[in-house]
BALOBA-1460 file (C-alpha; in Angstrom, 3 decimals):
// residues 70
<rec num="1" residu="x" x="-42.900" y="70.260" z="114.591"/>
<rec num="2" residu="x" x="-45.539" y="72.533" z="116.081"/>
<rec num="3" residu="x" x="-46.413" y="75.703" z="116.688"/>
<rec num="4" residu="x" x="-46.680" y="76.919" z="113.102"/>
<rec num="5" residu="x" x="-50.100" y="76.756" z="112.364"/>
<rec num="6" residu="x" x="-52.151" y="78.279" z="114.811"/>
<rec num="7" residu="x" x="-56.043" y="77.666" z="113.569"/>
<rec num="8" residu="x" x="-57.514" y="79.705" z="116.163"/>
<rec num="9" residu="x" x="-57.168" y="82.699" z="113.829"/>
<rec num="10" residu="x" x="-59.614" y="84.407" z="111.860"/>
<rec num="11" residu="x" x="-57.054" y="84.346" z="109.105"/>
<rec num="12" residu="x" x="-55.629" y="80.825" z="109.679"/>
<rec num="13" residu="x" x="-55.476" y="79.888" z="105.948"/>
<rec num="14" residu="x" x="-53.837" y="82.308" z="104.106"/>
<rec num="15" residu="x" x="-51.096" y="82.705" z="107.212"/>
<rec num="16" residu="x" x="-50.852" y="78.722" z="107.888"/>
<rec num="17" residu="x" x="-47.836" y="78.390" z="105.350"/>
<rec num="18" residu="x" x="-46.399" y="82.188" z="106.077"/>
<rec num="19" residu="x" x="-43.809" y="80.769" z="108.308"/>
<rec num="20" residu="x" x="-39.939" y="81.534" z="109.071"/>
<rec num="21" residu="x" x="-38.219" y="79.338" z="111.145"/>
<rec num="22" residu="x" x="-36.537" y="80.438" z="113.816"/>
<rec num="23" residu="x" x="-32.783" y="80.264" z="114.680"/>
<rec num="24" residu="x" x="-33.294" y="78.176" z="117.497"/>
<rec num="25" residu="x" x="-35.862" y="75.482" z="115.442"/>
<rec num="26" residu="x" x="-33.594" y="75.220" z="112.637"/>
<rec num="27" residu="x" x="-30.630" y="74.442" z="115.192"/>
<rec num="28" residu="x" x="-32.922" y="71.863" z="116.424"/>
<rec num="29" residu="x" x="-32.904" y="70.482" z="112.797"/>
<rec num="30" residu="x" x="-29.441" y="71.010" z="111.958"/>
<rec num="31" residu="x" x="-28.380" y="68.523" z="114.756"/>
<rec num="32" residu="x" x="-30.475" y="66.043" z="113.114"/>
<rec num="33" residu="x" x="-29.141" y="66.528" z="109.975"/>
<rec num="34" residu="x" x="-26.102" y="66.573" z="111.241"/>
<rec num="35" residu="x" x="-26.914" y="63.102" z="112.650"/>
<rec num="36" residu="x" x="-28.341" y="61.693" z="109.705"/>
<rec num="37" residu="x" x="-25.637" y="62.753" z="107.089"/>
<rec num="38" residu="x" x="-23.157" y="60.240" z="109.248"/>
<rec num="39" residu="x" x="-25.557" y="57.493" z="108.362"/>
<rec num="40" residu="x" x="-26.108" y="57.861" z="104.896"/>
<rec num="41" residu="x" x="-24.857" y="58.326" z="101.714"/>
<rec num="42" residu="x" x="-26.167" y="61.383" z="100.151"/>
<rec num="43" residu="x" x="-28.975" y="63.527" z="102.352"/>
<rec num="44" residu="x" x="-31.161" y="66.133" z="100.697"/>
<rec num="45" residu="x" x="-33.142" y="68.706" z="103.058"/>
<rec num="46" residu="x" x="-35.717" y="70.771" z="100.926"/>
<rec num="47" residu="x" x="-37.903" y="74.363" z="102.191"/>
<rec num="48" residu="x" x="-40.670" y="74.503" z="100.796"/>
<rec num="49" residu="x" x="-41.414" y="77.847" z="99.807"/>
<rec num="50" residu="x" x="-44.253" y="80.365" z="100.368"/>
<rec num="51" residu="x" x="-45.422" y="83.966" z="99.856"/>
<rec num="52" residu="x" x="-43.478" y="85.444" z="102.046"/>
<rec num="53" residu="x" x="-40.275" y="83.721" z="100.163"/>
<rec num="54" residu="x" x="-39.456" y="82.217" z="103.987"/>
<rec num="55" residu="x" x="-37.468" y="79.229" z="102.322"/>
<rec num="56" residu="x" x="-34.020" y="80.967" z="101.001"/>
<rec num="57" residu="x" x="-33.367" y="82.873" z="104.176"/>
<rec num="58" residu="x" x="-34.081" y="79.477" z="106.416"/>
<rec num="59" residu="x" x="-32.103" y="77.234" z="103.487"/>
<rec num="60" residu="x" x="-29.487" y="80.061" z="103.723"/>
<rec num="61" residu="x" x="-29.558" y="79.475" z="107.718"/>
<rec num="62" residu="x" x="-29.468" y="76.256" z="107.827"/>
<rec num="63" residu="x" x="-26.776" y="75.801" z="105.032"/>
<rec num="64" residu="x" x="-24.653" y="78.136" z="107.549"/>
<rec num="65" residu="x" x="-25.619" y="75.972" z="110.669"/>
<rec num="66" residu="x" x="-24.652" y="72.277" z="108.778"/>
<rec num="67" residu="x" x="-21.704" y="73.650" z="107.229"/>
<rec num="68" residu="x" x="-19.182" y="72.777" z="109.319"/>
<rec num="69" residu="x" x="-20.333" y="68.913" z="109.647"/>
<rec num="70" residu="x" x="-21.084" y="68.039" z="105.940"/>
């Protein structure tokens, strides 16, 4: 994926991990979730989490987005 860390910014390290996936990227990664969990046994998808605490509102999302197909 890009997009997320921009290093033309002044403040490019402490703002390269502040990120919050949108609706539409983490649609883009649900389908291939969706994909993969057909193929395999058991499939674990981990956020990593930052300062902004951006991983349990996009693991929230995308647990809304996948549930339907797992």
């Amino acid at each position: 994926m890009t997009g997320w860390n921009n290093s033309g910014r002044p403040d490019w390290r402490d703002v390269r991990y502040a990120y919050c996936y949108s609706y539409a990227r983490l649609d883009k990664w649900a389908r291939h979730i969706q994909t993969l969990s057909r193929q395999v046994g058991q499939l674990t998808v981990l956020f990593n989490n930052n300062s902004e605490g951006d991983a349990v509102k996009n693991a929230r999302q995308m647990d809304t987005q996948t549930e339907s197909c797992l």
